[in-house]
LUMLUMDREN-2810 file (N, C-alpha, C; in Angstrom, 1 decimal):
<atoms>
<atom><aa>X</aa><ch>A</ch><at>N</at><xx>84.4</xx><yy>161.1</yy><zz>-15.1</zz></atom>
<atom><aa>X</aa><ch>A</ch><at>CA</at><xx>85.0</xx><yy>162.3</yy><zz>-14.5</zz></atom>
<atom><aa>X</aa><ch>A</ch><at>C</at><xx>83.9</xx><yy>163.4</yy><zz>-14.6</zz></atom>
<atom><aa>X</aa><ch>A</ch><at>N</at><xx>83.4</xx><yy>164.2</yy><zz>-13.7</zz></atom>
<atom><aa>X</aa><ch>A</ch><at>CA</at><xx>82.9</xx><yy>164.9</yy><zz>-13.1</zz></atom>
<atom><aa>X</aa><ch>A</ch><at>C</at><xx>83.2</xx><yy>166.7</yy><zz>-13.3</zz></atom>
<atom><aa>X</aa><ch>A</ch><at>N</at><xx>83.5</xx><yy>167.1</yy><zz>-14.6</zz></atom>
<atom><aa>X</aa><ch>A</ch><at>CA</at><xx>83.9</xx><yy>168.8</yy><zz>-14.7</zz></atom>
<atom><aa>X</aa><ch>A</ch><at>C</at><xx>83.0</xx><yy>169.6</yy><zz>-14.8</zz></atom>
<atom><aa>X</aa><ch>A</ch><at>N</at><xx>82.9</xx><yy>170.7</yy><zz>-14.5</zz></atom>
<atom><aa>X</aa><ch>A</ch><at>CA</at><xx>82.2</xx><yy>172.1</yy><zz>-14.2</zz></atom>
<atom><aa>X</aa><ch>A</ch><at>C</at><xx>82.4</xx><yy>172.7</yy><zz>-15.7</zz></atom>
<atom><aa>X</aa><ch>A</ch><at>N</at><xx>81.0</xx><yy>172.8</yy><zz>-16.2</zz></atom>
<atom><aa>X</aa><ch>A</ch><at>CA</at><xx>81.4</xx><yy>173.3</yy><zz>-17.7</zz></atom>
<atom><aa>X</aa><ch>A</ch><at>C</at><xx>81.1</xx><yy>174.7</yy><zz>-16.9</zz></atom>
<atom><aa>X</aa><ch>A</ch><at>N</at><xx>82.1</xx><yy>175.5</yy><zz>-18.1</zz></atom>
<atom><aa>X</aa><ch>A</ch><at>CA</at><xx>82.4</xx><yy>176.8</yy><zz>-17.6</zz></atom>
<atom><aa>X</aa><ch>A</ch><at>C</at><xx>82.0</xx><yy>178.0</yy><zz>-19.2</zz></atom>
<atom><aa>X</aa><ch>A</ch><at>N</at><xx>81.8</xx><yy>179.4</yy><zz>-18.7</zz></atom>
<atom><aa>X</aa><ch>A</ch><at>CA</at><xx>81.5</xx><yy>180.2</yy><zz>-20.5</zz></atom>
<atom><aa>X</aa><ch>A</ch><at>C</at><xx>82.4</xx><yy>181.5</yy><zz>-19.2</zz></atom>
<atom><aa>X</aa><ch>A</ch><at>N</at><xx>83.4</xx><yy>181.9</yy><zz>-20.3</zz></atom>
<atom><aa>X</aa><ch>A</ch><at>CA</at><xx>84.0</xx><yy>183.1</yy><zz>-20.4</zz></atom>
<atom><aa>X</aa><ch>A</ch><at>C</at><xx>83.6</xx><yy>184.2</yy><zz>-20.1</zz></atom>
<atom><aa>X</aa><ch>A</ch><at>N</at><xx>83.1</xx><yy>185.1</yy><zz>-19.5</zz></atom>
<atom><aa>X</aa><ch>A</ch><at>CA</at><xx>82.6</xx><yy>186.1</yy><zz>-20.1</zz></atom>
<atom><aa>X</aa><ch>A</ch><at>C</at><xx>83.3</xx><yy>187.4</yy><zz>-20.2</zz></atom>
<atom><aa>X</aa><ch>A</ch><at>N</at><xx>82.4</xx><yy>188.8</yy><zz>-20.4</zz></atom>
<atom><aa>X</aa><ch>A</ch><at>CA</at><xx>83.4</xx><yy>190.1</yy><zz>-20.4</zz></atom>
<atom><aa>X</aa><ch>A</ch><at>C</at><xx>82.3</xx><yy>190.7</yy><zz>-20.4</zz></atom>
<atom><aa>X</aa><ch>A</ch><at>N</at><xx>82.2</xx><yy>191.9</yy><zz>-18.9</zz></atom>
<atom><aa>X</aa><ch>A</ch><at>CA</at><xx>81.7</xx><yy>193.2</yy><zz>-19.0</zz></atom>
<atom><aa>X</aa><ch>A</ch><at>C</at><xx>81.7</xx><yy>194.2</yy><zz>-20.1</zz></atom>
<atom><aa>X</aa><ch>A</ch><at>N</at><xx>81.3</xx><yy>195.1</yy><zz>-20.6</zz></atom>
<atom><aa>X</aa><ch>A</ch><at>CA</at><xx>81.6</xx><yy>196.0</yy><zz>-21.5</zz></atom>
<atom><aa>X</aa><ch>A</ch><at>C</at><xx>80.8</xx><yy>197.0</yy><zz>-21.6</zz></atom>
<atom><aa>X</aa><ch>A</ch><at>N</at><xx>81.4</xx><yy>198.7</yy><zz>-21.4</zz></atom>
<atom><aa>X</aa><ch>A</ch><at>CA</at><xx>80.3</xx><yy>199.6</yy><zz>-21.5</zz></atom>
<atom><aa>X</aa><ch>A</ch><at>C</at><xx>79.9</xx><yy>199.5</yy><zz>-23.3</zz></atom>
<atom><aa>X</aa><ch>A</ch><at>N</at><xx>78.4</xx><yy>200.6</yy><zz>-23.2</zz></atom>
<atom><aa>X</aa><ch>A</ch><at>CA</at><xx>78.4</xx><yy>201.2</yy><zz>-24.3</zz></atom>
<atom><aa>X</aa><ch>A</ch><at>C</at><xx>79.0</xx><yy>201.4</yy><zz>-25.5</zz></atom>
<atom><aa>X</aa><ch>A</ch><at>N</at><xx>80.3</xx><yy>201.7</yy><zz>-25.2</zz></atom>
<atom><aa>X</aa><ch>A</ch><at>CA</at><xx>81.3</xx><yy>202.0</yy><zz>-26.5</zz></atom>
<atom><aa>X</aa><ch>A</ch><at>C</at><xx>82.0</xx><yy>200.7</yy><zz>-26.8</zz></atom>
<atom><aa>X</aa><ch>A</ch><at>N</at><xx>81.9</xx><yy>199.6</yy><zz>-25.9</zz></atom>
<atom><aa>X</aa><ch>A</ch><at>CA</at><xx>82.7</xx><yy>198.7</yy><zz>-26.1</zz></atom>
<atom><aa>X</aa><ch>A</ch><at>C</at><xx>83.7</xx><yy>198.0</yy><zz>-25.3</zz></atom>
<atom><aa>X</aa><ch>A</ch><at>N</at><xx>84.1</xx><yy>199.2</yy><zz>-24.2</zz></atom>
<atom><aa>X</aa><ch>A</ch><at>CA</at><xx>85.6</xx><yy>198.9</yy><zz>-23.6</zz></atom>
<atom><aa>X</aa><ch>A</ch><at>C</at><xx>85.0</xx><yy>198.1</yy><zz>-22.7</zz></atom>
<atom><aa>X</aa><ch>A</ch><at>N</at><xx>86.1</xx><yy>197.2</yy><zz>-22.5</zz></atom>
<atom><aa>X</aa><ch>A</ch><at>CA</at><xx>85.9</xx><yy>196.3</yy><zz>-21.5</zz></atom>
<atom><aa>X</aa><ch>A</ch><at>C</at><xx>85.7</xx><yy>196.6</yy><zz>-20.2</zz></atom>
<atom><aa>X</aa><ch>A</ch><at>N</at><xx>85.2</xx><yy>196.2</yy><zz>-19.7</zz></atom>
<atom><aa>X</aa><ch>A</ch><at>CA</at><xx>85.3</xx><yy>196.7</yy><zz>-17.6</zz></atom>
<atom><aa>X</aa><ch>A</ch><at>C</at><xx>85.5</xx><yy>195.5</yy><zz>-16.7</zz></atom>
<atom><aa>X</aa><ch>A</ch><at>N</at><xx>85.1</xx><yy>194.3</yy><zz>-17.4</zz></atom>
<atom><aa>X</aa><ch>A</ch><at>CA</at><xx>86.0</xx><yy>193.2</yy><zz>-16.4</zz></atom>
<atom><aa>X</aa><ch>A</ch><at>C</at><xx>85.8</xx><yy>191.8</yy><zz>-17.4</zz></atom>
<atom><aa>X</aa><ch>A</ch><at>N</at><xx>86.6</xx><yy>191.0</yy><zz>-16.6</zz></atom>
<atom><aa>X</aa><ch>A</ch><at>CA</at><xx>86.3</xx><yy>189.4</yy><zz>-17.9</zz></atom>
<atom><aa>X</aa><ch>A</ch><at>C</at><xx>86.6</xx><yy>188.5</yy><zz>-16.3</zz></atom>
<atom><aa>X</aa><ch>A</ch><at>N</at><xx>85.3</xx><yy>187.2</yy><zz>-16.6</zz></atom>
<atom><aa>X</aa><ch>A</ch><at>CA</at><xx>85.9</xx><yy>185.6</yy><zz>-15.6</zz></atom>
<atom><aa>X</aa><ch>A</ch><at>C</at><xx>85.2</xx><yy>184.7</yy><zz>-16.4</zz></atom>
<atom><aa>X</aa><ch>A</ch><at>N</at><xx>84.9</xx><yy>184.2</yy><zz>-15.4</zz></atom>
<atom><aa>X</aa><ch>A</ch><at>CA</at><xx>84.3</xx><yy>182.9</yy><zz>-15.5</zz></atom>
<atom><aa>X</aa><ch>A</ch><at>C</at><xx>83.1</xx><yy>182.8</yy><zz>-15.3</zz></atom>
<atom><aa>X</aa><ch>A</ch><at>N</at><xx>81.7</xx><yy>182.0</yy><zz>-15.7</zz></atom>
<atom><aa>X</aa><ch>A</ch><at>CA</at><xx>80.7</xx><yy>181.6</yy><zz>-15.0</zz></atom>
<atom><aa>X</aa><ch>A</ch><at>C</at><xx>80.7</xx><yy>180.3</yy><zz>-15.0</zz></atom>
<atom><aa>X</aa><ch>A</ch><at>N</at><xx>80.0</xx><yy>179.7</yy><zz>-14.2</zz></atom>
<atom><aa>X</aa><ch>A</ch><at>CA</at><xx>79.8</xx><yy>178.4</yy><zz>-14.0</zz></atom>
<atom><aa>X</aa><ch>A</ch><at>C</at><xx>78.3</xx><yy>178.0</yy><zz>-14.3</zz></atom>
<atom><aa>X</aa><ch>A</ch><at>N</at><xx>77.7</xx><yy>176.8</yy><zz>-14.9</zz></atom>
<atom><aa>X</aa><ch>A</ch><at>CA</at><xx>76.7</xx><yy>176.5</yy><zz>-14.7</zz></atom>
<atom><aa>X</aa><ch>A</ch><at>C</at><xx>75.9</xx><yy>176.2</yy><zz>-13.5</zz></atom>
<atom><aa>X</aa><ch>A</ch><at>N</at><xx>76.6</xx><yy>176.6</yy><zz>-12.1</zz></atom>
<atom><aa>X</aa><ch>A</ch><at>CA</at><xx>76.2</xx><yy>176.1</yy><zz>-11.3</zz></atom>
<atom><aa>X</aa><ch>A</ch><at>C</at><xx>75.6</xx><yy>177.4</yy><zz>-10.6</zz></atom>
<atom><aa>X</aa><ch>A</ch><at>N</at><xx>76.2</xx><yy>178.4</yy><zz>-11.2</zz></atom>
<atom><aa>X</aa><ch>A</ch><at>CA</at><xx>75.6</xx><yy>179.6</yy><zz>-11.0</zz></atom>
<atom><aa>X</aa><ch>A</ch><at>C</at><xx>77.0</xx><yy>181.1</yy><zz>-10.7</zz></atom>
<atom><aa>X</aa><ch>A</ch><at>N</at><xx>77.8</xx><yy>180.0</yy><zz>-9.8</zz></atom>
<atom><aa>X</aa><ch>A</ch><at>CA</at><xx>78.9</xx><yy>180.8</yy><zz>-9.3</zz></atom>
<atom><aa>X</aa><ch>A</ch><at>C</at><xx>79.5</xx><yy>181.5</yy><zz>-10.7</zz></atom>
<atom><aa>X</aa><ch>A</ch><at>N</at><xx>80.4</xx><yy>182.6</yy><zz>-10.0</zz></atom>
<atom><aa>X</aa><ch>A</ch><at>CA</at><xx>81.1</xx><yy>183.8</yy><zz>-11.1</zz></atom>
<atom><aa>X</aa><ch>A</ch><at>C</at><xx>82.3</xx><yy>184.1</yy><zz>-10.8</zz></atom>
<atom><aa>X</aa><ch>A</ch><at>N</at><xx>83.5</xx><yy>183.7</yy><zz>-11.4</zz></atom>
<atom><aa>X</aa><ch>A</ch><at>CA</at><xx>84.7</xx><yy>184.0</yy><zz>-10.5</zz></atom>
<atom><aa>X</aa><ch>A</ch><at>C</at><xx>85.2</xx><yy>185.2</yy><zz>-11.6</zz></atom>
<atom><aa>X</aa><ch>A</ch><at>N</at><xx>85.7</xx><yy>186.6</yy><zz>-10.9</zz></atom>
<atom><aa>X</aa><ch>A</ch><at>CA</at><xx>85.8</xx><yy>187.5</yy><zz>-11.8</zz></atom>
<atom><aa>X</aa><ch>A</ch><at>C</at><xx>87.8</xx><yy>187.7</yy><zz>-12.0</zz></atom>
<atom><aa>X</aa><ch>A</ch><at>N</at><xx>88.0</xx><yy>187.7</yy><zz>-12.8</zz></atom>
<atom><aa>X</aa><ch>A</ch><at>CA</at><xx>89.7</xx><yy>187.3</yy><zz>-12.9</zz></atom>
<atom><aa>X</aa><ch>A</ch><at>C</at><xx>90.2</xx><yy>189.1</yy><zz>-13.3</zz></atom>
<atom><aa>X</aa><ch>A</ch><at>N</at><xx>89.7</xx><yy>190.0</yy><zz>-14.1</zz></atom>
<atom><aa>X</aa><ch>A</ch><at>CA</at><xx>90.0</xx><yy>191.1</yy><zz>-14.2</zz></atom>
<atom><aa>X</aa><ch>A</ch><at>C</at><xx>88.6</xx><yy>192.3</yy><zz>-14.1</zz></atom>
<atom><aa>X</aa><ch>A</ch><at>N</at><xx>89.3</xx><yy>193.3</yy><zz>-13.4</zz></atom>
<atom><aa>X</aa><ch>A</ch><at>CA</at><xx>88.2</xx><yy>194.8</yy><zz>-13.4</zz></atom>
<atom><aa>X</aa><ch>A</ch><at>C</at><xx>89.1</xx><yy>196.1</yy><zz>-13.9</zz></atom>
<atom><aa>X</aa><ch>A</ch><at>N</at><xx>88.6</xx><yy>196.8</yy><zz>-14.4</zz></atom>
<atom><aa>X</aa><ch>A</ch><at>CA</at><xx>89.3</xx><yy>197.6</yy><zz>-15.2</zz></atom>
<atom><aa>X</aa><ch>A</ch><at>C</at><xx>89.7</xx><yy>199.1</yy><zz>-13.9</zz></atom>
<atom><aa>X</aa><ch>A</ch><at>N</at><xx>88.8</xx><yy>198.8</yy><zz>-12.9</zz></atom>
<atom><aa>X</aa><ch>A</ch><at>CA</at><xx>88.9</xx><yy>199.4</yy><zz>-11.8</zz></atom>
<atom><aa>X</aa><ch>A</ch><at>C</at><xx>89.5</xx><yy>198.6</yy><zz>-10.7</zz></atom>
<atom><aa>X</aa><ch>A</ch><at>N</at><xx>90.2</xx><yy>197.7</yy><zz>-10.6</zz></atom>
<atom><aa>X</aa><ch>A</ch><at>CA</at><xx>90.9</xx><yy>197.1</yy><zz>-9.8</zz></atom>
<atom><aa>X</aa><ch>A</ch><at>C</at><xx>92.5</xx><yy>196.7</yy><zz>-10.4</zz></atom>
<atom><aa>X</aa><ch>A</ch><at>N</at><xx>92.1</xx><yy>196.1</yy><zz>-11.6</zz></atom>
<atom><aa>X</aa><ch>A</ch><at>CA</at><xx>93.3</xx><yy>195.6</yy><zz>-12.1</zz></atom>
<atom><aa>X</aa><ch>A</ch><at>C</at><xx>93.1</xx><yy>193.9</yy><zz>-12.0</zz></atom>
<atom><aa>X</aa><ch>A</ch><at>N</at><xx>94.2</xx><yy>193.2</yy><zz>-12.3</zz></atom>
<atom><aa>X</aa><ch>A</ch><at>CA</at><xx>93.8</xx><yy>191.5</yy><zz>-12.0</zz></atom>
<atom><aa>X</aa><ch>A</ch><at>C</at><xx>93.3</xx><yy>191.8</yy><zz>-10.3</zz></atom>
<atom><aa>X</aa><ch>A</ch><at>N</at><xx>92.2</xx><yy>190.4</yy><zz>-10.3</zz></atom>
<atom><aa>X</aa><ch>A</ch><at>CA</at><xx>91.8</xx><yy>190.0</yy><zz>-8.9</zz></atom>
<atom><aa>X</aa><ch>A</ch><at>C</at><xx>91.2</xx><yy>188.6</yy><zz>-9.4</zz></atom>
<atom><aa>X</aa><ch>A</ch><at>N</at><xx>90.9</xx><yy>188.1</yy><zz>-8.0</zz></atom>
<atom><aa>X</aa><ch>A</ch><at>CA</at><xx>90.3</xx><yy>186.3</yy><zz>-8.2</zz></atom>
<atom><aa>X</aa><ch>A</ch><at>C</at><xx>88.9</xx><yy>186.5</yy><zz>-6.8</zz></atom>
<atom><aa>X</aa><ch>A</ch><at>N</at><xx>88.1</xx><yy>187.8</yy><zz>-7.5</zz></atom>
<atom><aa>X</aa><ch>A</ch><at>CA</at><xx>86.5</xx><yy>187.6</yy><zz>-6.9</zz></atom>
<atom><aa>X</aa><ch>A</ch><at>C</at><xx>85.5</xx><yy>185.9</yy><zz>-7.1</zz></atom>
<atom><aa>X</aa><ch>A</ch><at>N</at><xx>85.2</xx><yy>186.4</yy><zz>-5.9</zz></atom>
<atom><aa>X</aa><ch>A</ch><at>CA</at><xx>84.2</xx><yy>185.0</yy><zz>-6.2</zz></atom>
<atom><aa>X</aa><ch>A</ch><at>C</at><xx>82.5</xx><yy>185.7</yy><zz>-5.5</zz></atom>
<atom><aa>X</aa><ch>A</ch><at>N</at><xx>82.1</xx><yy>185.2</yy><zz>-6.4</zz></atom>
<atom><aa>X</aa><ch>A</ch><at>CA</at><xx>80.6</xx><yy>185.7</yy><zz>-6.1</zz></atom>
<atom><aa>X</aa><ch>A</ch><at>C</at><xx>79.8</xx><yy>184.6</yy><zz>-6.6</zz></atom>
<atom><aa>X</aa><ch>A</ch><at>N</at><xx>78.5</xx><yy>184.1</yy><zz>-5.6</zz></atom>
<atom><aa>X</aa><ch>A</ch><at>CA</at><xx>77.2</xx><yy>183.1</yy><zz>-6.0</zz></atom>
<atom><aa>X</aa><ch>A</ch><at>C</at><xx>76.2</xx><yy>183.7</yy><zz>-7.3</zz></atom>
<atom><aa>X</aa><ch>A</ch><at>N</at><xx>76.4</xx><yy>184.5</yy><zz>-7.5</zz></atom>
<atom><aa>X</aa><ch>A</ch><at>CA</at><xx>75.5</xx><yy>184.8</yy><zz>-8.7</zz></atom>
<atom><aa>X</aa><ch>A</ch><at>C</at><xx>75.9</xx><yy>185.8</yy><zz>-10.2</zz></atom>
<atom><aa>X</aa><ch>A</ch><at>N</at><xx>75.5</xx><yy>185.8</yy><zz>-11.3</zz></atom>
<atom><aa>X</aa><ch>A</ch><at>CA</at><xx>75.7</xx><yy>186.5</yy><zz>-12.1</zz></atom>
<atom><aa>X</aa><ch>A</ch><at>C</at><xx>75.2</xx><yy>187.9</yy><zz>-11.8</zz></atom>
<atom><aa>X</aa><ch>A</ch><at>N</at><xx>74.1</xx><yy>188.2</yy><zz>-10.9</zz></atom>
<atom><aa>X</aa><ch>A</ch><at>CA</at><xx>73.4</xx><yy>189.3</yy><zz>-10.0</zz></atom>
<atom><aa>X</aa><ch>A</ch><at>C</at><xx>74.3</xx><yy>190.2</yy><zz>-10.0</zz></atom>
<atom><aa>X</aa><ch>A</ch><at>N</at><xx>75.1</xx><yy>189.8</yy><zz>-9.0</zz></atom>
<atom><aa>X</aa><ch>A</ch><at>CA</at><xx>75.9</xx><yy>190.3</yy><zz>-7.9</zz></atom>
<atom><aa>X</aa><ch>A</ch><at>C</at><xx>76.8</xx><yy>190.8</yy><zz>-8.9</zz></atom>
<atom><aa>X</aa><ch>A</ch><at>N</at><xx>77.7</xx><yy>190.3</yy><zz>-9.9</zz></atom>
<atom><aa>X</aa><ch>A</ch><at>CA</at><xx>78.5</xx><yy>190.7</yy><zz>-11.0</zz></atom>
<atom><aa>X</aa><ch>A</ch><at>C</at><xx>78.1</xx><yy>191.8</yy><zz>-11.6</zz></atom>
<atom><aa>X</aa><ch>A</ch><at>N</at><xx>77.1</xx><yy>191.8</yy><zz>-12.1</zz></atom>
<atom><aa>X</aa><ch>A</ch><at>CA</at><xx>76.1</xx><yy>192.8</yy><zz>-12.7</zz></atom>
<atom><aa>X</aa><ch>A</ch><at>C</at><xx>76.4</xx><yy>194.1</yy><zz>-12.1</zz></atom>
<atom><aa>X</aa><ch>A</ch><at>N</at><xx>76.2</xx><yy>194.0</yy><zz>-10.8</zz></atom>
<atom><aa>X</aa><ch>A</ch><at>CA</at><xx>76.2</xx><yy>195.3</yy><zz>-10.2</zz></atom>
<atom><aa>X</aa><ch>A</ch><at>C</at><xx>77.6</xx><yy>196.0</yy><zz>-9.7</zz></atom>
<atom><aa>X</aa><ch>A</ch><at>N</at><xx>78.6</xx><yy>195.1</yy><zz>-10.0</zz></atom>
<atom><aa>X</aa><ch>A</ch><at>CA</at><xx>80.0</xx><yy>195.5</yy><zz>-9.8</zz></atom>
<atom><aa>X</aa><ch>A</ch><at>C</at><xx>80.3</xx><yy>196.8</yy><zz>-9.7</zz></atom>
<atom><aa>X</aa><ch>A</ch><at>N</at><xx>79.7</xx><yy>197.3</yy><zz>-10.8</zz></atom>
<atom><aa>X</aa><ch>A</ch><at>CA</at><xx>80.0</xx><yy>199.2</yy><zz>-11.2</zz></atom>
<atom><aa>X</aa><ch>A</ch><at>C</at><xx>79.1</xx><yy>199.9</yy><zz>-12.4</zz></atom>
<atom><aa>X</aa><ch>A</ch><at>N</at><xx>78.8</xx><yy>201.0</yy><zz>-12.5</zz></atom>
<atom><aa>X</aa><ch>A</ch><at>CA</at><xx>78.0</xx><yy>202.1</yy><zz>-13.3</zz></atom>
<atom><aa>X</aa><ch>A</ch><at>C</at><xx>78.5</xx><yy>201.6</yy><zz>-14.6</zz></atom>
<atom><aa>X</aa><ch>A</ch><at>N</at><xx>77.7</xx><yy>201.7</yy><zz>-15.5</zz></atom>
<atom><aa>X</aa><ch>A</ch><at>CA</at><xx>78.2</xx><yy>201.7</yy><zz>-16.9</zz></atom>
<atom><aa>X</aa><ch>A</ch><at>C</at><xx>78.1</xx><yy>200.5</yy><zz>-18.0</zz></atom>
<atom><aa>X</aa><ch>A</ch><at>N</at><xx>78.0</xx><yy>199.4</yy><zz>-17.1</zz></atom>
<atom><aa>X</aa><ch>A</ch><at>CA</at><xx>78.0</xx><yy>198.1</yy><zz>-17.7</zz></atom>
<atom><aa>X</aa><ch>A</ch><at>C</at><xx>77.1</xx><yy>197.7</yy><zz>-18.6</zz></atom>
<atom><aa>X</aa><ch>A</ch><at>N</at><xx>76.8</xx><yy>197.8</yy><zz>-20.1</zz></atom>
<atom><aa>X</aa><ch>A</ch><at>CA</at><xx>75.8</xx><yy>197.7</yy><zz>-21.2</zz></atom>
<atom><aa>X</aa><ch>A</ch><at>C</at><xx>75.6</xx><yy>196.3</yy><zz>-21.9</zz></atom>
<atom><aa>X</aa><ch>A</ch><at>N</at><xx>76.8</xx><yy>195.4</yy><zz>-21.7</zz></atom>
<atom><aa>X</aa><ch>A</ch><at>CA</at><xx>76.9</xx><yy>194.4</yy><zz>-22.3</zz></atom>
<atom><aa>X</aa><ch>A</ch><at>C</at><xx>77.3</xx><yy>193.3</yy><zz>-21.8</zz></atom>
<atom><aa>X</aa><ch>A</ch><at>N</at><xx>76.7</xx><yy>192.2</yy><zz>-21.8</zz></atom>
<atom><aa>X</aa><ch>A</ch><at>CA</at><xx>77.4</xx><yy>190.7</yy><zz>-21.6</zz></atom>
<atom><aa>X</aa><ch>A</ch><at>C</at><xx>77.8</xx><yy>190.1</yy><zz>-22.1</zz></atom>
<atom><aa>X</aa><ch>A</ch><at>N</at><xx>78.8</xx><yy>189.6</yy><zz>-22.3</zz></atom>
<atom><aa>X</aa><ch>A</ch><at>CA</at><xx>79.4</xx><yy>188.5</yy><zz>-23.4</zz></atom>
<atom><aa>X</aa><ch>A</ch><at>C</at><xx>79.8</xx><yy>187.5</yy><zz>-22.7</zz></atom>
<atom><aa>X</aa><ch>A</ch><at>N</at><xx>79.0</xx><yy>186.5</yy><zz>-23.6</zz></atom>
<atom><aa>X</aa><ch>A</ch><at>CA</at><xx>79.4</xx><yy>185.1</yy><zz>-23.3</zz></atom>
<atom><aa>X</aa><ch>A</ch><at>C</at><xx>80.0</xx><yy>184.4</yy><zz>-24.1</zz></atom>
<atom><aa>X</aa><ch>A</ch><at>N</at><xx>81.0</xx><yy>183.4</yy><zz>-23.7</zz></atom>
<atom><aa>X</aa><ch>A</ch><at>CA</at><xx>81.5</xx><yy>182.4</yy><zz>-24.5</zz></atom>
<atom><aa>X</aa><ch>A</ch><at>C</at><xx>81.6</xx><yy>181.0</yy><zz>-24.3</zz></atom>
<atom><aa>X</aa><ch>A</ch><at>N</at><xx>81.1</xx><yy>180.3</yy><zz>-25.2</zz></atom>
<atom><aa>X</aa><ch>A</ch><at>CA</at><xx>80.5</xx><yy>178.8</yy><zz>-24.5</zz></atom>
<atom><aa>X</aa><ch>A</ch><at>C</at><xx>82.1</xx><yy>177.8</yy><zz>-24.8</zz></atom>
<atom><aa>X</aa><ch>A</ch><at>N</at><xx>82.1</xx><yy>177.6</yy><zz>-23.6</zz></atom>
<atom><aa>X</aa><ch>A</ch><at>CA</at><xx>83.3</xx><yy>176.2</yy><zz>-23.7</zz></atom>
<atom><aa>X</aa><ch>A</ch><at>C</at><xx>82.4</xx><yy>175.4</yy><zz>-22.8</zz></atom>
<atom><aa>X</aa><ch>A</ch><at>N</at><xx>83.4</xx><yy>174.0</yy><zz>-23.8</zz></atom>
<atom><aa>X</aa><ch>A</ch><at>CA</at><xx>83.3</xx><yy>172.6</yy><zz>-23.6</zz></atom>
<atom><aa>X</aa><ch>A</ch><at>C</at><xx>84.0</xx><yy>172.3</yy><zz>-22.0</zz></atom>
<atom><aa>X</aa><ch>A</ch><at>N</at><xx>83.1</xx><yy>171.3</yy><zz>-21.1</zz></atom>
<atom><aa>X</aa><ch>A</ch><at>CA</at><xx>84.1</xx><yy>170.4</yy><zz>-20.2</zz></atom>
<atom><aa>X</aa><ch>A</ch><at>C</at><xx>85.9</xx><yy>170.2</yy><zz>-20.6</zz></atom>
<atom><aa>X</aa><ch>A</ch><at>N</at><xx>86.3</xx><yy>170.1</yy><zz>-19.5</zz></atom>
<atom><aa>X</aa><ch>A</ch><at>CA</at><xx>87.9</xx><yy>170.1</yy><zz>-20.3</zz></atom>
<atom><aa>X</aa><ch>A</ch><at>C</at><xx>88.1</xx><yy>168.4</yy><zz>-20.3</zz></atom>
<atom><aa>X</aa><ch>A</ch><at>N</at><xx>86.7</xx><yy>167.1</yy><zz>-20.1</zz></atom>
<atom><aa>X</aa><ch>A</ch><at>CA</at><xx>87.1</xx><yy>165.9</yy><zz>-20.3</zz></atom>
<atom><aa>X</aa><ch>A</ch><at>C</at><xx>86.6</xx><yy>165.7</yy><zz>-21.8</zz></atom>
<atom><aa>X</aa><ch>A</ch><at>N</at><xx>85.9</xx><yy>166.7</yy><zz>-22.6</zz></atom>
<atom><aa>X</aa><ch>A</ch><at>CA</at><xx>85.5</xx><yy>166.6</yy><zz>-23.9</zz></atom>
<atom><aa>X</aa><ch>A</ch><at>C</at><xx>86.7</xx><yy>166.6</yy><zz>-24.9</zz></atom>
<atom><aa>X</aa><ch>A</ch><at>N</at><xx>87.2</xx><yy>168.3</yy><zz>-24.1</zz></atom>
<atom><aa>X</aa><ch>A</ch><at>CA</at><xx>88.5</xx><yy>168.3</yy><zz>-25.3</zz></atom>
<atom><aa>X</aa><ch>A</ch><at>C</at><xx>89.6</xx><yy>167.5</yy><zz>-25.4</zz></atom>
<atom><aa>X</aa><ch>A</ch><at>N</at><xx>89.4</xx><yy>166.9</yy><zz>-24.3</zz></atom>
<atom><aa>X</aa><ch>A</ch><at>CA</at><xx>90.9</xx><yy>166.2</yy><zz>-24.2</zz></atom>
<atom><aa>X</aa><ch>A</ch><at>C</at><xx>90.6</xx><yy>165.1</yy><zz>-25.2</zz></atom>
<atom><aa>X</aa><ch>A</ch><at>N</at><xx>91.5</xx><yy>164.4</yy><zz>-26.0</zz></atom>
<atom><aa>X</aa><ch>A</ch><at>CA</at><xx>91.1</xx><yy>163.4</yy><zz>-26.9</zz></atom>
<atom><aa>X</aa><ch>A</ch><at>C</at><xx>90.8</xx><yy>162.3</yy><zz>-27.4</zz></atom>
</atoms>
């Protein structure tokens, strides 16, 4: 079986507060699930770039590494 390993991420200014959280893909793509200036949404963008530049203020990247979901399964 064939899955798209995927890492969490989360925008965050300077102080900390969040400004958006999705997904990235190893394959490059970014699906953005919340913006603190939109509210929920299901963006899709080809690059981590393009994310980046979403809005003013953005200080921080956070990544979070997950497993394929055929690893965890048992």
């Amino acid at each position: 079986m064939d899955t798209k390993r995927r890492r969490y991420f989360r925008l965050e200014d300077a102080d900390g507060k969040e400004l958006a959280n999705g997904v990235f893909y190893n394959e490059g793509n970014v699906q953005v699930f919340w913006r603190v200036d939109r509210g929920y949404t299901a963006e899709q963008y080809a690059s981590l770039n393009l994310v980046l530049d979403l809005m003013p203020g953005i200080a921080v990247l956070r990544l979070e590494d997950t497993e394929p979901e055929s690893e965890n399964s048992g």
